[in-house]
N, C-alpha and C positions, 0 to 999 in steps of 0.2 A: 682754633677754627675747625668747623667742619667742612671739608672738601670734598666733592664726587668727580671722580675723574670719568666723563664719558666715553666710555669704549667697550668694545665687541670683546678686547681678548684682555685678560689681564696678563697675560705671559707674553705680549710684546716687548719690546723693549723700551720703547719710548713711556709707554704705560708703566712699565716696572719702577722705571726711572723716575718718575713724577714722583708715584708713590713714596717709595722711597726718603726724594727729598723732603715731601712734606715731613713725612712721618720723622727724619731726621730732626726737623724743627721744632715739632712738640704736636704737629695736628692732626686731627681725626680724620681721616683718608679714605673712601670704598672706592672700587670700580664701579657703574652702573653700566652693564649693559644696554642702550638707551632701547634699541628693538623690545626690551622688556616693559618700556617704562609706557607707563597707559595715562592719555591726557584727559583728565575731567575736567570738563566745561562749563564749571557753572557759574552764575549772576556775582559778578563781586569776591566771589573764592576761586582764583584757579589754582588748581590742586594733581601730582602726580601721585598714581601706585605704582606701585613695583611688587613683582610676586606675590599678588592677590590684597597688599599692605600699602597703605600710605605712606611716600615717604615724608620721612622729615625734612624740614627746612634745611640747606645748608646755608651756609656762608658767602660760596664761591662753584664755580661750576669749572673744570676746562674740557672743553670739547673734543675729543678726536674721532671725528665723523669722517666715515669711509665714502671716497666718492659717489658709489654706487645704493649709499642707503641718506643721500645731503638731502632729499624730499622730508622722509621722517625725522632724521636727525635732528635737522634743522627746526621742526615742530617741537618736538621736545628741548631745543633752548631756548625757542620762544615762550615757551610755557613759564621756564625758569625765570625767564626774563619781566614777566608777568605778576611771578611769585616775588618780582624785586631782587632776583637771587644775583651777585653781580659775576659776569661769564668774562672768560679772556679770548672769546671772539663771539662777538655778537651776532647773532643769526642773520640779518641782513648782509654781514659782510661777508659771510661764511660763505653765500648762495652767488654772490657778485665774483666772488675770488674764486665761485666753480663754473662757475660761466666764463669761457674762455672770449668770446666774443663781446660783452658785457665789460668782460674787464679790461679790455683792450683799450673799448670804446673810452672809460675811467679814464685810465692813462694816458690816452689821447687829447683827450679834453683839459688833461691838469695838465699838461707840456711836457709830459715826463718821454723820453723818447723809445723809442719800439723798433723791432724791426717792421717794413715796410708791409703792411697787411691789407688781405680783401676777403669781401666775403661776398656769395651770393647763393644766389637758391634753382639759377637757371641755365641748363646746361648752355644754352649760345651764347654764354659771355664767358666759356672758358677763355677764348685766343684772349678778349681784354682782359683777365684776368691776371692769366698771363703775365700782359705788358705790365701791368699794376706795378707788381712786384719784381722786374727789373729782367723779367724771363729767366728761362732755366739756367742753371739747377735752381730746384727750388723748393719747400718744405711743403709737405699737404698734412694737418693735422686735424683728426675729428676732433668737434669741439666736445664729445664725454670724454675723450682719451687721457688716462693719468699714468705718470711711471714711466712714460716714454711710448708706453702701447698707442695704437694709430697715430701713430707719425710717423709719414713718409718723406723718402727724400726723393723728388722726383730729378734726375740729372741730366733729362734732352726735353724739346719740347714736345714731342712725341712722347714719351713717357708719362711727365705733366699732362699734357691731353687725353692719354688713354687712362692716367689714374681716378682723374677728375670725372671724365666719363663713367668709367665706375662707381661712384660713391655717389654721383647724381643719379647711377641707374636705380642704386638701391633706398632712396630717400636722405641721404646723410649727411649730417649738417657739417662744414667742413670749414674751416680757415686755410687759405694760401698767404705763405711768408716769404719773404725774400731770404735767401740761403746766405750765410755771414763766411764767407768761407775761411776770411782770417781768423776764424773761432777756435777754426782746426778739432771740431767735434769734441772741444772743452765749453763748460759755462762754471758763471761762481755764484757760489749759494752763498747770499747775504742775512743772516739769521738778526731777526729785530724781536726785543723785547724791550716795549715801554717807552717807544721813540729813539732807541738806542740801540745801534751795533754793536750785539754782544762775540759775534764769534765769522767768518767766513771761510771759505774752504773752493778750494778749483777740482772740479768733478772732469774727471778727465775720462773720453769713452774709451772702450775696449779696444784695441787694435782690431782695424777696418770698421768701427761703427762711428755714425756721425751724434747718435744721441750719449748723450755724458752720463745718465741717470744710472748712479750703485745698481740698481734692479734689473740692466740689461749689462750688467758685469763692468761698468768702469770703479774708478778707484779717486778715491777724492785726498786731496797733501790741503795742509794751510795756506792761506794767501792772505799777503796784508796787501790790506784794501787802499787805493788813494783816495784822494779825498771827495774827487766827484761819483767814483763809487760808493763812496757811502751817502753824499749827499742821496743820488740818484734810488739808492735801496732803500733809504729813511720814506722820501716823497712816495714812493711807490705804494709801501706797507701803509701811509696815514692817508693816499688817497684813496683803500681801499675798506679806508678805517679800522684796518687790523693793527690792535698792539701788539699784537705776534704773528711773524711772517718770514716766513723763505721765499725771500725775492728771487728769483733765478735770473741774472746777469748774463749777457752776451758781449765779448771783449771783441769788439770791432775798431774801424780803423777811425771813425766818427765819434767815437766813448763806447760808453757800457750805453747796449740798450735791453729794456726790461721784457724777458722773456714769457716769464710768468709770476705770478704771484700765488707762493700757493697757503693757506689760512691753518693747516695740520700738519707743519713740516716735520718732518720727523727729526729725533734726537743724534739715533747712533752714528751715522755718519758726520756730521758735527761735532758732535762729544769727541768723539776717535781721533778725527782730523785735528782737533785743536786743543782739545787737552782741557776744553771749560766744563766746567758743572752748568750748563745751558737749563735743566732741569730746575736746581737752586734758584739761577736766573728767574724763571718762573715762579716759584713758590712766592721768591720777595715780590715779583711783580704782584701778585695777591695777596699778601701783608702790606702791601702800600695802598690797597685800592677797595678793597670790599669793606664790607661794614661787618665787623662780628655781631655772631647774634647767640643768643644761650644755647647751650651744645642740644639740650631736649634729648629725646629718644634717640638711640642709635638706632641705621638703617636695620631692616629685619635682615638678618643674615641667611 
């Protein structure tokens, strides 16, 4: 098969690693920068170039689209999507899983449980706000923020109020969470491939920090999941129609409730933690599911 792995860098890790497995298996593998790739619109052919060339048809597409470019990105696998090309995350779900607020809304509405959320747009309903979520301490997160960036912990009501005040001064769309504190600034990354829990791992934060995310220095060991964590990570990832997903899990005194969902989870921390070929995982999810089609031209190189 031909396979385009979408990403900006080919020397990440998650990217290397794809590559790799595929190419292990026997198939024809590029990175495409997607920034590069130019959508033509027309009547009945939709059709991508890449560096001044048409590309050829692949097989299979997997996406790893950077928060900060899911507008284009996201064009570009619907293109693919167009071309009939089959993706392991479809662009609608892509945009749903980066909407923090959207996805919330998802999970709410399928019964899958959350911590206790509000949102609003008007500074005089911070004090309800507030109560919404059970008062301080309490989590104030921008709804662009990935990696742990813009999330605060707000820890008095006054804090909470002078935060919240802020980010209403400067227009910014914001979600308030209820603070889990039996979390103890741990969550567990539920990795799904294909309807199936392939691998989890407890991200523990750095000493004095409440966010858990490797990228603000914590450290993630293995964890065997029980059983309503997995159910609850499975529901999660098909309500948001991704067959691949980093559920991010909050271990409270109520069960696990579903943090985020995020649709490009990354590899190395996973791999590391648990010792799976997570990437392989992937490759067969794409021998089980795409339709081969004749290799044709290789991309221009």
């Amino acid at each position: 098969m031909r396979i385009y792995v979408l990403s900006r860098n080919a020397n990440l890790y998650s990217t290397s690693r794809l590559v790799q497995a595929a190419t292990q298996r026997g198939h024809e593998v590029s990175v495409i920068d997607y920034l590069h790739c130019n959508i033509i619109i027309e009547e009945g052919n939709p059709t991508i170039s890449y560096e001044g060339h048409d590309l050829p048809k692949p097989d299979a597409i997997i996406p790893r689209i950077g928060t900060s470019k899911t507008y284009y990105g996201t064009a570009v696998v619907r293109q693919f999507e167009m071309m009939d090309v089959f993706t392991t995350a479809k662009s609608q779900a892509i945009v749903r899983s980066r909407d923090k607020l959207r996805s919330m809304q998802i999970l709410s509405g399928e019964h899958i449980p959350i911590p206790q959320t509000a949102f609003s747009s008007h500074p005089d309903h911070i004090k309800n706000l507030i109560k919404k979520v059970g008062g301080a301490p309490l989590i104030i997160k921008l709804l662009e923020g990935t990696q742990g960036k813009g999330v605060v912990l707000a820890e008095t009501q006054n804090a909470a109020k002078s935060a919240l005040d802020a980010f209403f001064g400067i227009k910014a769309n914001v979600l308030v969470q209820e603070f889990i504190k039996e979390a103890k600034g741990c969550d567990v990354r539920v990795f799904i491939v294909d309807g199936k829990v392939v691998g989890s791992m407890k991200r523990n934060g750095a000493s004095g920090e409440f966010r858990s995310n490797l990228h603000q220095g914590g450290f993630a060991e293995m964890i065997e999941l029980n059983k309503e964590e997995k159910r609850v990570g499975i529901s999660a990832a098909k309500a948001l129609d991704l067959q691949i997903a980093g559920v991010d899990i909050l271990q409270s005194s109520r069960g696990p409730l579903v943090m985020e969902v995020n649709s490009s989870p990354g590899l190395e921390g996973i791999e590391a933690a648990t010792k799976v070929d997570i990437a392989g995982k992937i490759i067969e999810f794409i021998e089980k599911n795409a339709k081969h089609k004749s290799m044709g031209d290789r991309v221009h190189e």
